[in-house]
C-alpha positions in Angstrom: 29.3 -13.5 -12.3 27.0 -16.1 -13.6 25.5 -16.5 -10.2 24.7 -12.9 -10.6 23.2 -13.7 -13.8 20.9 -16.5 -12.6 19.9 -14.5 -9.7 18.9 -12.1 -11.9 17.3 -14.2 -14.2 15.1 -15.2 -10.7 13.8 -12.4 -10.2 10.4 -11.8 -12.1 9.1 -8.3 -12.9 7.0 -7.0 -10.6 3.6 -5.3 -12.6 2.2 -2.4 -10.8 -2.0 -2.2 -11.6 -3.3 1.5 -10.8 -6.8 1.8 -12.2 -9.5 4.2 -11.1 -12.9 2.3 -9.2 -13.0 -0.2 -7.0 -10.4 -2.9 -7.3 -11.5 -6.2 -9.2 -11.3 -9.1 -6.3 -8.7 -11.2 -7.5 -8.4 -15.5 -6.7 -6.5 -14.6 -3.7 -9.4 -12.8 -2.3 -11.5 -16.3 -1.9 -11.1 -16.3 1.6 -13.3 -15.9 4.7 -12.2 -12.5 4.9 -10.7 -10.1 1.9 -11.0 -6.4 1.2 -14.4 -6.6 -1.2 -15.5 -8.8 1.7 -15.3 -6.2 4.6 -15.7 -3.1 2.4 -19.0 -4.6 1.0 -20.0 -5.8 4.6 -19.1 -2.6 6.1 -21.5 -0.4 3.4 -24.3 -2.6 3.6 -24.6 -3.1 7.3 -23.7 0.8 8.0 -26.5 1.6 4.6 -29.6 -1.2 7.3 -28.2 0.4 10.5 -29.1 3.9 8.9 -32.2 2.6 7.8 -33.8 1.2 11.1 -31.9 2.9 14.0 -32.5 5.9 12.0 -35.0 6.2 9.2 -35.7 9.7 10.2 -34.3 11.1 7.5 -32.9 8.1 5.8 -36.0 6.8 4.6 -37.5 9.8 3.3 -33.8 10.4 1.4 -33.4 7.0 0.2 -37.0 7.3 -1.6 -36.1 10.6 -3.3 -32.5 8.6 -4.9 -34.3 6.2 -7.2 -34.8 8.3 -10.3 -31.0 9.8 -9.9 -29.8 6.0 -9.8 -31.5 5.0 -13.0 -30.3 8.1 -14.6 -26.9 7.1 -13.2 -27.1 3.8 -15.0 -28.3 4.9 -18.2 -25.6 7.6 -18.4 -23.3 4.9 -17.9 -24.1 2.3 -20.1 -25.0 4.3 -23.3 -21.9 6.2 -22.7 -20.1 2.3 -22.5 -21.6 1.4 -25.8 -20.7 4.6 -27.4 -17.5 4.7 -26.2 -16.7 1.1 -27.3 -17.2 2.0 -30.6 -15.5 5.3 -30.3 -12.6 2.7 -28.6 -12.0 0.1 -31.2 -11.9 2.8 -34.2 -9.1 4.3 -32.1 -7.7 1.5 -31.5 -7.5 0.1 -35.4 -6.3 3.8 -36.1 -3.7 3.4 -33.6 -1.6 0.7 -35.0 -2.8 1.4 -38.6 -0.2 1.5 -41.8 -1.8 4.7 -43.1 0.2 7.5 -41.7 -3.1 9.8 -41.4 -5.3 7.8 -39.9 -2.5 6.7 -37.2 -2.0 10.5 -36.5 -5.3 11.4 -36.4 -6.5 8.5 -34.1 -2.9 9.6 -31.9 -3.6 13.0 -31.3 -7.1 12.2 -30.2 -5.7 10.1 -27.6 -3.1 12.6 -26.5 -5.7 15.7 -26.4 -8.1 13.4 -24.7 -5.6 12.5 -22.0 -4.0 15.7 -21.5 -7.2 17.6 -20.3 -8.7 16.8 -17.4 -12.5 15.2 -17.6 -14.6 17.8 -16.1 -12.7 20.3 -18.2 -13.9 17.9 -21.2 -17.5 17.6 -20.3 -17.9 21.5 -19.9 -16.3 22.2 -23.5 -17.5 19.4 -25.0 -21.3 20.6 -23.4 -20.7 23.9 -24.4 -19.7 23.3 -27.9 -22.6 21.4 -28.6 -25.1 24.2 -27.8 -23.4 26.1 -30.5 -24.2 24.3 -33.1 -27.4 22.4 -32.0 -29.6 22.4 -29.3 -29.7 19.2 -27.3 -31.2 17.4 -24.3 -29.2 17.4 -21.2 -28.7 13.7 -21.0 -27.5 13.3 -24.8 -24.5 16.2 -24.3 -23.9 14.0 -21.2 -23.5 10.6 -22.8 -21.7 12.1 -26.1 -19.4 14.0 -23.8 -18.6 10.7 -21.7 -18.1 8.5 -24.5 -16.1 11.2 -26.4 -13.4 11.5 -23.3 -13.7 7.6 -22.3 -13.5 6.5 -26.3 -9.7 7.8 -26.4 -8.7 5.5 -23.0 -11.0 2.5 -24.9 -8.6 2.9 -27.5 -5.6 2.2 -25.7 -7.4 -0.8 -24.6 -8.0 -2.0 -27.9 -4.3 -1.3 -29.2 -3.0 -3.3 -26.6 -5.9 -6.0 -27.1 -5.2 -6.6 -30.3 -1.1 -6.1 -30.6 -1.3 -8.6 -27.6 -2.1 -11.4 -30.3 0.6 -13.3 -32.2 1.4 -12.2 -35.4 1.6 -16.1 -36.4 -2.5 -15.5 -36.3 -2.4 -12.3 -38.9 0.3 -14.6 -41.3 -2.0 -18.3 -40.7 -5.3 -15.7 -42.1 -3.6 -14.6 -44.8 -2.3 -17.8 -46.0 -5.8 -18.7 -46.1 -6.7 -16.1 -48.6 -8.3 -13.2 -45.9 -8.1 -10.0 -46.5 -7.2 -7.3 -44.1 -10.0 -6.4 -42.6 -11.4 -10.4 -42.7 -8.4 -10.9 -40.8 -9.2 -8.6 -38.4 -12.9 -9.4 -38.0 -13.0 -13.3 -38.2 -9.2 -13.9 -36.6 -8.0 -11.5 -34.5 -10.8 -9.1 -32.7 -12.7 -12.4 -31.7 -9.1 -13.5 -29.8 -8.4 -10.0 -28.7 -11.2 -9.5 -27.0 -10.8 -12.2 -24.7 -8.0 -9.7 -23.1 -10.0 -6.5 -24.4 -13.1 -7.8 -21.7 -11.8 -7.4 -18.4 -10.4 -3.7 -19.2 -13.3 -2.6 -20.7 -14.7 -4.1 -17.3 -12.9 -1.9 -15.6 -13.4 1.0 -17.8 -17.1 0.6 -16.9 -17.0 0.8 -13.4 -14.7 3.7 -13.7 -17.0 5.6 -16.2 -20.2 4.7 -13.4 -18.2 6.9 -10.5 -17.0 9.5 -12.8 -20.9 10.3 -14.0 -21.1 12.2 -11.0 -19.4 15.3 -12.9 -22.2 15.3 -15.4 -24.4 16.6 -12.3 -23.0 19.9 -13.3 -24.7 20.0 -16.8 -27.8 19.7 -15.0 -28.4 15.6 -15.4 -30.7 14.6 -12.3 -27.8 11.5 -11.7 -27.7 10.2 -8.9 -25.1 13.0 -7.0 -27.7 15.6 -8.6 -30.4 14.1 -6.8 -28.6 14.1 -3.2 -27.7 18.2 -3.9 -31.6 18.7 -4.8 -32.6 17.0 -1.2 -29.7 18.6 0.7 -30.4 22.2 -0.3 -34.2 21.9 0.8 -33.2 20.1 3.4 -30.3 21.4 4.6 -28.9 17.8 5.8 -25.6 17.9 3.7 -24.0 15.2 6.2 -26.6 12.5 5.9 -27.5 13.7 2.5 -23.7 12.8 1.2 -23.1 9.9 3.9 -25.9 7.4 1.9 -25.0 9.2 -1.5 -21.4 7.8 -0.9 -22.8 4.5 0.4 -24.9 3.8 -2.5 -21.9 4.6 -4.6 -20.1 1.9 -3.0 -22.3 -0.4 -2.7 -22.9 -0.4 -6.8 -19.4 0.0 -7.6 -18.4 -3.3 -5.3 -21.4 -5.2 -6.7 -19.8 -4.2 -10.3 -16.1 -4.9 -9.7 -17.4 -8.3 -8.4 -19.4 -8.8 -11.6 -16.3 -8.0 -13.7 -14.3 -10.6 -11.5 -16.7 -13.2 -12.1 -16.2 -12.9 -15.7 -12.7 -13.0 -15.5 -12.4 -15.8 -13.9 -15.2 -17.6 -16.9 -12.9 -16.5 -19.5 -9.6 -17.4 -18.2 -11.4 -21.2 -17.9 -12.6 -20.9 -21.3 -8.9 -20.0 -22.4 -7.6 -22.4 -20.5 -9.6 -25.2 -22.6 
């Protein structure tokens, strides 16, 4: 019986990560060869082969994605900031005292993950233009940040419940208020877990701007359809768009492992 019990005791819990984008290289991928290793080597080299064995059309393509993969990027990253924001309100609603707010910030969260995204950006888009007229690109970022705030929030929540509540009762002692608490103690601690999910989040929110071709942003994906319906080229059209994809989305997730890896250091100390 008590072997039972130590064996059991042995055993550590085995935590299952499923995220969406590419997957963040981990220490164990330091290696000569690992999977961001290959899949970056493989995009790049298949992205030069196209390029000189066959520029024709692969040169005349690549020149016409530029302008799609700036709009890409500035989809992305206002609709990151915005949905930050739109994150750590949830998230202080979430675990706050006051029984509205906690509801209100809760079914927000549940609405938001219950209906699919693309469903999301055409209401959201839709809505808008009742009430006010506005450029394509800003229904595109508020609907983004809108559906990626509620998964932010979750982020936060956990972010900041992950801190000991030793830290909320030290503050207090000290004569902080709540929200000093909250400002000066805990989100400054938090965020040191908050970082590599909102990390994540980002590269997640890069590949899923591709839906907002469909409300008529020249994104990157937009701009590939534009050059395959003159062209008629779907395959090679799709092939690079896909490779450019990639190659942004490894370059990312290796950015975000990076910083990781700085702020587990700077924990460590």
């Amino acid at each position: 019986m008590n072997e039972d019990k130590k064996r059991s005791q042995d055993i550590k819990p085995v935590v299952i990560e499923v995220g969406d984008g590419a997957a963040i290289p981990s220490r164990g991928d330091r290696g000569l060869v690992s999977a961001w290793k290959l899949s970056f080597f493989f995009a790049v080299a298949t992205l030069a082969y196209l390029l000189i064995f066959r520029p024709t059309p692969y040169v005349r393509l690549i020149k016409f994605l530029p302008d799609g993969i700036l709009v890409t990027f500035q989809v992305t990253i206002f609709s990151i900031l915005l949905a930050i924001v739109i994150g750590l309100l949830t998230g202080l609603g979430r675990i706050s005292r006051n029984k509205v707010i906690n509801l209100v910030a809760s079914t927000y969260v549940e609405i938001v993950r219950g209906v699919p995204l693309l469903v999301q950006l055409f209401y959201i888009y839709y809505a808008l233009g009742q009430f006010v007229k506005v450029p394509d690109m800003v229904a595109a970022v508020v609907a983004m940040s809108f559906c990626y705030g509620a998964y932010m929030g979750e982020v936060f929540r956990a972010g900041i419940l992950s801190i000991s509540h030793g830290q909320t009762e030290a503050a207090r002692s000290l004569g902080f208020n709540r929200w000093q608490t909250m400002y000066y103690v805990i989100l400054p601690q938090a965020w040191r877990t908050i970082l590599p999910p909102v990390g994540n989040e980002f590269i997640a929110l890069l590949k899923d701007t591709s839906l907002v071709s469909i409300l008529a942003v020249s994104d990157l994906l937009r701009r590939g359809r534009e050059f395959a319906s003159e062209s008629f080229l779907y395959f090679e059209t799709y092939t690079l768009v896909a490779l450019i994809y990639l190659i942004i989305t490894l370059i990312l997730s290796k950015l975000v492992s990076i910083m990781e890896e700085r702020l587990s250091r700077h924990v460590t100390r």
